[in-house]
C-alpha positions as CSV (number, residue, x, y, z in Angstrom):
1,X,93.0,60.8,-23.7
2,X,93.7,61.3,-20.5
3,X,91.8,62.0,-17.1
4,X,91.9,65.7,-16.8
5,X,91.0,65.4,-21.3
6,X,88.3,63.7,-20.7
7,X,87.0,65.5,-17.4
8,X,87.5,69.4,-20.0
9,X,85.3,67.0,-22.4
10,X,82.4,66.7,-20.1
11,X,82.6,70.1,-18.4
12,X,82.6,71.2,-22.1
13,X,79.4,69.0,-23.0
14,X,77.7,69.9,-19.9
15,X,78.0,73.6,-20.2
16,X,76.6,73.6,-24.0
17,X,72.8,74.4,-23.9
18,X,70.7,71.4,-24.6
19,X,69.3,71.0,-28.1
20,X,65.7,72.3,-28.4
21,X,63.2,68.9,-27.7
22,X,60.2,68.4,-30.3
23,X,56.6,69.7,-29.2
24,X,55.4,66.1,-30.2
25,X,57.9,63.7,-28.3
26,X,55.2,62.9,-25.3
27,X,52.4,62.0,-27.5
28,X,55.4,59.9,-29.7
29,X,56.4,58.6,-27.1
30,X,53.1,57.7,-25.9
31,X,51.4,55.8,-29.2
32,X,54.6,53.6,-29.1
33,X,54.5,52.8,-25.9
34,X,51.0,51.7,-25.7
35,X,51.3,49.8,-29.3
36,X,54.3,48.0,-27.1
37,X,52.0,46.9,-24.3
38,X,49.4,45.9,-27.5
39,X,51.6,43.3,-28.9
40,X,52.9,42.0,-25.6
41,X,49.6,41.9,-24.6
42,X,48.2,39.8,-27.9
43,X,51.5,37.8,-27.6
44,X,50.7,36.8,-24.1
45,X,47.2,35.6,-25.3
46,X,48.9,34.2,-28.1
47,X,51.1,32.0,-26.3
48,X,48.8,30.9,-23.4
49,X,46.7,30.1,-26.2
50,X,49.3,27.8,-28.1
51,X,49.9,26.3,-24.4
52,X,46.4,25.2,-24.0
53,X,46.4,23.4,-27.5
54,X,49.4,21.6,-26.6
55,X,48.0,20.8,-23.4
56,X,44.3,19.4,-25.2
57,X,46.2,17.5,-28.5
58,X,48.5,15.9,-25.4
59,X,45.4,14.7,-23.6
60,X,43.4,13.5,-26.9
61,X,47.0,11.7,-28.4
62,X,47.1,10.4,-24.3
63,X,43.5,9.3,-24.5
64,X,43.3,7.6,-28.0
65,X,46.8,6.1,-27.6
66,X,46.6,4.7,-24.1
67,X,50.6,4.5,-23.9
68,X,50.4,3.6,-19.9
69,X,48.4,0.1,-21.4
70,X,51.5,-2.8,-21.6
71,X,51.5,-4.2,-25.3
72,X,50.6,-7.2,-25.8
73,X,53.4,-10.0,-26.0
74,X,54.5,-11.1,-29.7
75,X,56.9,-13.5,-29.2
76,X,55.0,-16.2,-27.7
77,X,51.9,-17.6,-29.2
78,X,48.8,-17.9,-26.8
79,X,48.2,-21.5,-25.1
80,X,45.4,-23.1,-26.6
81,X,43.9,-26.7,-26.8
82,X,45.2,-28.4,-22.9
């Protein structure tokens, strides 16, 4: 197809009348939407929520497991008896 094909296409698409629209396409249109913005919305919480956990199980693992404390030494056996 060439250009001056294609350019008779649209005139000819643009010149047909637009099919008819149904009455209830706004209200449609606007129980999806705000279900959308619902689950976003509860996803958000969701995942803030999820975030805080992480964050409190880090600090109770941090807290219980004290891994900034060195271990003690194994190899050596402690002096005793000088």
């Amino acid at each position: 197809m060439n250009l001056p094909e294609r350019e008779a296409a649209v005139r000819r698409l643009l010149e047909r009348t637009p099919p008819p629209v149904p009455p209830d396409l706004h209200a449609e249109a606007v129980r999806r939407g705000s279900r959308m913005l619902r689950r976003r919305a509860a996803a958000r919480r969701l995942l803030w929520l999820a975030l805080f956990a992480a964050a409190v199980a880090f600090l109770v693992w941090a807290s219980v497991a004290r891994p900034w404390v060195e271990p003690p030494s194994t190899t050596t056996p402690p002096i005793s008896d000088w």
